[in-house]
C-alpha positions in Angstrom: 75.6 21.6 -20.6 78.3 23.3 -22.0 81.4 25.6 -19.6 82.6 26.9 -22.8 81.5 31.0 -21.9 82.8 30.0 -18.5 85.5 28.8 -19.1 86.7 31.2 -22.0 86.3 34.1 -19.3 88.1 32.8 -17.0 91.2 31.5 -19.1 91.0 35.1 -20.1 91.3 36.2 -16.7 93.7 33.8 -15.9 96.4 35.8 -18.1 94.8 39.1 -17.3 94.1 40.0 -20.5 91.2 41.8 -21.4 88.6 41.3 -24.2 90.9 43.9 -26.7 93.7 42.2 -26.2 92.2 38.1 -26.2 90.6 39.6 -29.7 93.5 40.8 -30.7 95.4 37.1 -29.6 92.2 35.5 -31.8 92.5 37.4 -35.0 88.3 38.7 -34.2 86.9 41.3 -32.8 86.4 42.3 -29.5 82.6 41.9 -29.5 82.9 38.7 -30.3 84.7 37.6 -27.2 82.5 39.2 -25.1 79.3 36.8 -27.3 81.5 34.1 -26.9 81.7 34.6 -23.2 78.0 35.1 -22.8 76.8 32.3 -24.6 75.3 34.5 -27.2 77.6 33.3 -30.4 79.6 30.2 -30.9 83.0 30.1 -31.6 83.8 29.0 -35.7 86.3 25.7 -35.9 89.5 28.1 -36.6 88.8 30.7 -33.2 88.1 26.8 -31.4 91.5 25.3 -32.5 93.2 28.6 -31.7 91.9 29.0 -28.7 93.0 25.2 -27.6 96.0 26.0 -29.3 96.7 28.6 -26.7 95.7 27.3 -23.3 97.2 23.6 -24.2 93.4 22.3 -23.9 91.6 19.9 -26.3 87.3 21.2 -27.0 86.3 18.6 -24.6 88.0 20.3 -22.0 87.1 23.9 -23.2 83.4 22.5 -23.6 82.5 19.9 -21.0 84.5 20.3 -18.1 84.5 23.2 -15.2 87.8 24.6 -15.5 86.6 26.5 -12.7 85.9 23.5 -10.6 88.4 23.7 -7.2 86.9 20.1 -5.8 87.6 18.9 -9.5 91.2 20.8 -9.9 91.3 23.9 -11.8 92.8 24.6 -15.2 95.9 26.6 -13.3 96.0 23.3 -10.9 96.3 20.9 -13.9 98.6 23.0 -15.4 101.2 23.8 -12.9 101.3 19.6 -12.4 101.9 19.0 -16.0 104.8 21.8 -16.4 106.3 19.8 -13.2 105.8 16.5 -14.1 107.0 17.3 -17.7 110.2 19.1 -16.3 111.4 16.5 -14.1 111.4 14.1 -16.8 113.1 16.6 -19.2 116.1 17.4 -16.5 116.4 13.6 -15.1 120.4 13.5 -14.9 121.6 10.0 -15.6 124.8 9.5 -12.9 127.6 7.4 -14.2 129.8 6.8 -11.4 133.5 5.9 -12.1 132.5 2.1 -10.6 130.2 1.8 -14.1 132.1 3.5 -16.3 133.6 0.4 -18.0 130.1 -0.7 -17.9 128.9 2.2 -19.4 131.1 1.7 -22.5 129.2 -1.4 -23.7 125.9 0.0 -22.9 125.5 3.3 -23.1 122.8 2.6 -25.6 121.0 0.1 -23.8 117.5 1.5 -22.3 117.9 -1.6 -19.5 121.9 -0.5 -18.5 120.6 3.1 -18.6 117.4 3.0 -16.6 119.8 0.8 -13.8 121.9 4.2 -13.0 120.8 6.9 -10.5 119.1 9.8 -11.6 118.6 13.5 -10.1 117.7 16.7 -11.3 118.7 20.5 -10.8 116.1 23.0 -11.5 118.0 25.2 -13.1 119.0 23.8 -16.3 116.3 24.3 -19.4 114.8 21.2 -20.8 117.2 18.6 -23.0 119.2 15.5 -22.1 122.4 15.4 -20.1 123.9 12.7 -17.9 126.7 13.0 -14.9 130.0 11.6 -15.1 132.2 11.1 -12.0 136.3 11.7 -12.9 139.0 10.4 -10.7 142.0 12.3 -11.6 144.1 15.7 -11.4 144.7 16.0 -15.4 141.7 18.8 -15.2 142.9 20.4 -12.0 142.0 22.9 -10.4 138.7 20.8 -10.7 139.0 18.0 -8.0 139.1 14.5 -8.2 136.3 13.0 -7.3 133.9 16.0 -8.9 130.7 14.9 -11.1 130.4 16.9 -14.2 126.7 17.5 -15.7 126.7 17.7 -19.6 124.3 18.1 -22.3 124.4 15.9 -25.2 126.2 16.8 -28.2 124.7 14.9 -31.1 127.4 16.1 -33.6 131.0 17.0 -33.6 130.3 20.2 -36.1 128.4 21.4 -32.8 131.9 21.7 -30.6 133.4 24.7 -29.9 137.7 24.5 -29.6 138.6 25.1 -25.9 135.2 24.1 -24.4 135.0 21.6 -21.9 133.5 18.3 -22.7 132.8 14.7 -21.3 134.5 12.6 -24.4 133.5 8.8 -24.5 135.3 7.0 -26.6 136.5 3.3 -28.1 139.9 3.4 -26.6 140.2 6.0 -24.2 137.3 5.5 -22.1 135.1 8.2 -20.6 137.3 11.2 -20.1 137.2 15.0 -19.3 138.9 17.4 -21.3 139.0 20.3 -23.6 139.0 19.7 -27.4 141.0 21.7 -29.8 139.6 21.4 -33.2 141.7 22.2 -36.8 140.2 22.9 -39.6 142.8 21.4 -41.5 143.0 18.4 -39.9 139.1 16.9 -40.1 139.8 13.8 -39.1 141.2 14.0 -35.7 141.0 16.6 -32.8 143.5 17.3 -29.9 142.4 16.1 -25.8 144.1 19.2 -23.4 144.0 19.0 -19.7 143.5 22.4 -17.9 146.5 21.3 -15.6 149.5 22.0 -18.2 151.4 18.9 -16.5 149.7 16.8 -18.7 150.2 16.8 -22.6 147.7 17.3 -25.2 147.2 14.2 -27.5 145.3 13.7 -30.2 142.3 11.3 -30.9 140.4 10.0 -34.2 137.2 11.3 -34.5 135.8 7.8 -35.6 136.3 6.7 -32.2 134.7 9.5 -30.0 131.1 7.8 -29.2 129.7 10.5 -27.3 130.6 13.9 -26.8 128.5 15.8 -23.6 129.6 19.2 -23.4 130.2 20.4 -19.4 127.2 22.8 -18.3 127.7 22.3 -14.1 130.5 21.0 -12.0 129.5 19.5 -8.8 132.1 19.5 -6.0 132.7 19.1 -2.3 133.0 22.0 -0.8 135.9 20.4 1.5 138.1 19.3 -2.0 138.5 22.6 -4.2 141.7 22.8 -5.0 143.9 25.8 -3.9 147.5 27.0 -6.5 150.5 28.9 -4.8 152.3 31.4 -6.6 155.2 29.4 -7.0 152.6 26.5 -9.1 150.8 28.6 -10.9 154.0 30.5 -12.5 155.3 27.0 -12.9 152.4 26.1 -14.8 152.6 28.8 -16.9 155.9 28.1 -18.2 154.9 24.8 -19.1 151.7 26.1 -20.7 153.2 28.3 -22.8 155.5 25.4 -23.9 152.6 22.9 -24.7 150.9 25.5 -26.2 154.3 26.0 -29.0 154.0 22.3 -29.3 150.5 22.3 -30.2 150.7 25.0 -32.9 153.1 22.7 -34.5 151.3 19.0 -34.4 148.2 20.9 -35.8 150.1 22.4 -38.8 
């Protein structure tokens, strides 16, 4: 026995389109959806794969199983477990605490190192891979010690942006958050700036960053934002405009 009329009407249905616009979807005409749905014409091969093509089903599915079937779980049912199950694994957040961050240097490539870290997710980030990284630290100030910063994976350095914040692992400095400054005349190198102006920019060779993550969340405690004064925040000025000077110089 075959759902495929069935089923066809009800996918339609399911996206509330009517015959006119499923045709249009198809490439055929409208009277042929409507055959198609009574069982009076098959589909050819090319409407078939189209059709699968569309509702992510394979003909077995289209043709031998009740899409319809509550006890058996619907095509919407199935569907809404896939997109979940397939999203959590998309936005699983490997956590590197500051504990295994020495750890995390000799096997950040190692499945067996990788699956041994926490993981969690947050719903709102779209589908690619990113990993957490604890920093200890007031170099990036007014972020907090102690915060975890969530970044996506940056699989070449031609993709970094100069003054973007990123996640830098690397031979000799370790796993360490800061803004990168990129020249284009120097290709070789690029500058590490802390966002609190007390700390100097220095520079490190490109050969030795490992991984780059670029920073898409910063999670905090509510309890440890930090809070500037007038009197540090015109301090740090000063000084930023000084480092800055500096800067211009080294990278000429």
């Amino acid at each position: 026995m075959s759902f495929a009329g069935k089923n066809l009407r009800y996918l339609r249905r399911l996206r509330g389109w009517t015959q006119e616009e499923f045709a249009n979807k198809l490439k055929i005409k409208r009277s042929l959806v409507g055959a198609y749905e009574e069982e009076r014409a098959e589909p050819r091969l090319e409407v078939l794969q189209n059709i699968c093509s569309i509702f992510k089903l394979s003909l077995d599915d289209l043709f031998l199983k009740d899409l319809t079937d509550e006890k058996a779980g619907t095509y919407l049912d199935k569907r809404r477990l896939m997109k979940m199950s397939t999203d959590a694994e998309q936005r699983q957040i490997q956590f590197v605490p500051v504990k295994a961050a020495a750890g995390y240097l000799a096997g950040y490539a190692d499945p067996e190192f990788l699956d041994e870290l926490n993981t969690f997710t947050l719903p709102m980030l779209a589908p690619g891979q990113y990993r957490a990284f604890e920093i200890i630290g007031d170099s990036m100030l007014p972020t907090p010690s102690g915060s975890v910063i969530v970044g996506e994976k940056v699989e070449n350095l031609e993709d970094v942006k100069s003054s973007n914040a990123y996640i830098v692992v690397s031979k000799n400095n370790g796993i360490v958050y800061k803004r990168i400054n990129r020249s284009n005349r120097v290709r070789n190198k690029v500058m590490l700036v802390s966002d609190n102006p007390q700390y100097e920019p220095y520079p490190i060779n490109t050969e030795e960053i490992i991984e780059l993550w670029k920073a898409q969340m910063i999670i905090t405690k509510a309890t440890t934002q930090q809070r500037w004064d007038v009197g540090q925040i015109a301090g740090m000025v000063n000084t930023l405009q000084e480092q800055v000077s500096s800067l211009k110089k080294k990278m000429n």
